[in-house]
N, C-alpha and C positions, 0 to 999 in steps of 0.2 A: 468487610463489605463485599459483596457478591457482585458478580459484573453485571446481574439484573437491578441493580440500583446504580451504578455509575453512567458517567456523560462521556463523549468520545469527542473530541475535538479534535482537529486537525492544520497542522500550519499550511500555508501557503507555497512554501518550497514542496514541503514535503509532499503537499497532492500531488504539485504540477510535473514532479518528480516521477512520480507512478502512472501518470497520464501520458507523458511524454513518453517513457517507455515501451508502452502498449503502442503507442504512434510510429515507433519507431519501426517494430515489430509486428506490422497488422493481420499478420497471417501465423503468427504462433501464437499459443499460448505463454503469457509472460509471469514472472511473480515477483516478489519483492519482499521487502520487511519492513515493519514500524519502526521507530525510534521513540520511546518518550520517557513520560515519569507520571505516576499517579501523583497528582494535589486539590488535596480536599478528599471533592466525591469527583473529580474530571481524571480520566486518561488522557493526556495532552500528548499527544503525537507529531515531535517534532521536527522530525526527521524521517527519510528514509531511505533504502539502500537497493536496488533493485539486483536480481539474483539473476535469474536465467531465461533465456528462449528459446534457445536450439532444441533443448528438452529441457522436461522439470524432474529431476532427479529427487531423490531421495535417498540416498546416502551413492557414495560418499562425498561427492560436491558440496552437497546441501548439509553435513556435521560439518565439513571445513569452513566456507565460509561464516554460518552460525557463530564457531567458535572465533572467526577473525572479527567480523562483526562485535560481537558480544564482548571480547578484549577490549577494543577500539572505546565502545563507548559506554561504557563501565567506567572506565577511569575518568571520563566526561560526568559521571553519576545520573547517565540514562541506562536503559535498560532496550531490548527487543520486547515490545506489546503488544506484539502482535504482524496479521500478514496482510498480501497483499497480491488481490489475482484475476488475471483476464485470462478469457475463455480465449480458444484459437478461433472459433466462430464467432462470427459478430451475432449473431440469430442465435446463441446461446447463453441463457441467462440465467440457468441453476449450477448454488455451489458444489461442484462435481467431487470423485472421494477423494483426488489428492490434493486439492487444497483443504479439505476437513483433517487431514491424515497431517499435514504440515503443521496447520492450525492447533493440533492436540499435542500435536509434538511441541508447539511454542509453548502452549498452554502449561506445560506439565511445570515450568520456569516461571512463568505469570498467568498466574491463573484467570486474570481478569483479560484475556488477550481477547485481541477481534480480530476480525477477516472482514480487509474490503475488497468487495469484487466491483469490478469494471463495467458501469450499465454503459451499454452502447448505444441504446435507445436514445438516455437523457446526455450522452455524447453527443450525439447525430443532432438530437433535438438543439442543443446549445449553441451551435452552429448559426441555429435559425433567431434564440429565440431570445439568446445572453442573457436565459436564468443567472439565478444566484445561486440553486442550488447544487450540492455535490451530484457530478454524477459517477458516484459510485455506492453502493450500498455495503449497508453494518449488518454483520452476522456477529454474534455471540453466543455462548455455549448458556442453556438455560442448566435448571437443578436436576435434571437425568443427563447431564452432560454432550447432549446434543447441539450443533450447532442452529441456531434460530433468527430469521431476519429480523430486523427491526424495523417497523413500520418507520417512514421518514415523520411524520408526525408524534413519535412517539415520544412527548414531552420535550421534543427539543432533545434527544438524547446524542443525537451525530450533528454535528455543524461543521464549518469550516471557520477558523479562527478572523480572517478577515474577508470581509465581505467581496472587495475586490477581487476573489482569488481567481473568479471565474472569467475575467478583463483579460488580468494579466494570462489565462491558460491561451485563452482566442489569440492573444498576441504573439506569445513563445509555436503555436500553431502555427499562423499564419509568414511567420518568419524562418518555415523551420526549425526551430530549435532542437525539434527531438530526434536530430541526425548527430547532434552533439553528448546524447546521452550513452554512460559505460555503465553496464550490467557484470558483475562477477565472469560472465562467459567472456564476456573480451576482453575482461584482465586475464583469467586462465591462459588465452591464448596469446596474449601481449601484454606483460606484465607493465610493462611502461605506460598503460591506459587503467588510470586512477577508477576505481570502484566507488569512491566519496564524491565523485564529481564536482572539485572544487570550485572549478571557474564558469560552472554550469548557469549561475546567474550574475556573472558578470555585467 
């Protein structure tokens, strides 16, 4: 099955995980990784791992952690589905080439991978207006291997697995929470600050 007929769902940790991030970080660009498992016709993404800020590299930070990553929850029987990326501008809302270049690189491992970028719009807007909806948008590679947005109406194709998830992001926000989030770059540099960020929703 091609990733032009699969659904992308997403957990509730796992968003607020990549949103928190980007919060943390409001002035760089951030990225991240999927966590899940294809069942059925869904990409269920359950998890996710956030990489870097200070810059987005591409090798070799970005083959090491992959590989730690990829260890780690493998033996769990997930997989890496794909990525996960904010622009350093908020006023920037096209997938630029090194998250397309990250994304093919996931791709070549699971073919069915997506890219969610970070709408700062339907950010900003959530604030005001406590949608339901994600705000971030589904890229996936169509049949000439290019990456392709997915209209948010498109059959229901992106959701978030519980409804609430956009309550609980307003809350972990307004609390700070996303002072408590480790990205790979602060393990690199203190190895004693966990990358799984265990107690992150304590």
């Amino acid at each position: 099955m091609g990733s032009n007929d699969l659904k992308y769902e997403v957990s509730q940790n796992a968003y607020i995980k990549l949103v928190l991030h980007s919060l943390k970080h409001p002035t760089s660009a951030v990225n991240g990784v999927l966590i899940g498992r294809i069942s059925n016709d869904t990409v269920e993404i359950t998890d996710a791992v956030p990489l870097f800020h200070s810059q987005i590299p591409l090798l070799p930070q970005l083959e090491i952690s992959l590989i730690l990553i990829e260890e780690y929850f493998s033996a769990k029987g997930l997989n890496i589905v794909g990525y996960f990326h904010a622009n350093e501008r908020s006023d920037e809302f096209e997938l630029g080439g090194v998250a397309k270049n990250i994304g093919d690189h996931i791709s070549r491992y699971f073919p069915q991978a997506a890219i969610l970028l970070l709408d700062n719009k339907k950010l900003e807007a959530l604030k005001k207006s406590k949608s339901s909806g994600a705000v971030t948008q589904l890229y996936v590679r169509d049949a000439s291997k290019n990456w392709k947005l997915v209209q948010s109406d498109a059959n229901n194709r992106f959701s978030l697995k519980e409804p609430s998830a956009n309550l609980m992001l307003l809350d972990y926000i307004s609390s700070e929470k996303y002072r408590d989030i480790v990205d790979f770059d602060d393990h690199l540099d203190d190895i004693s600050k966990d990358w799984l960020n265990p107690g992150l929703f304590n």
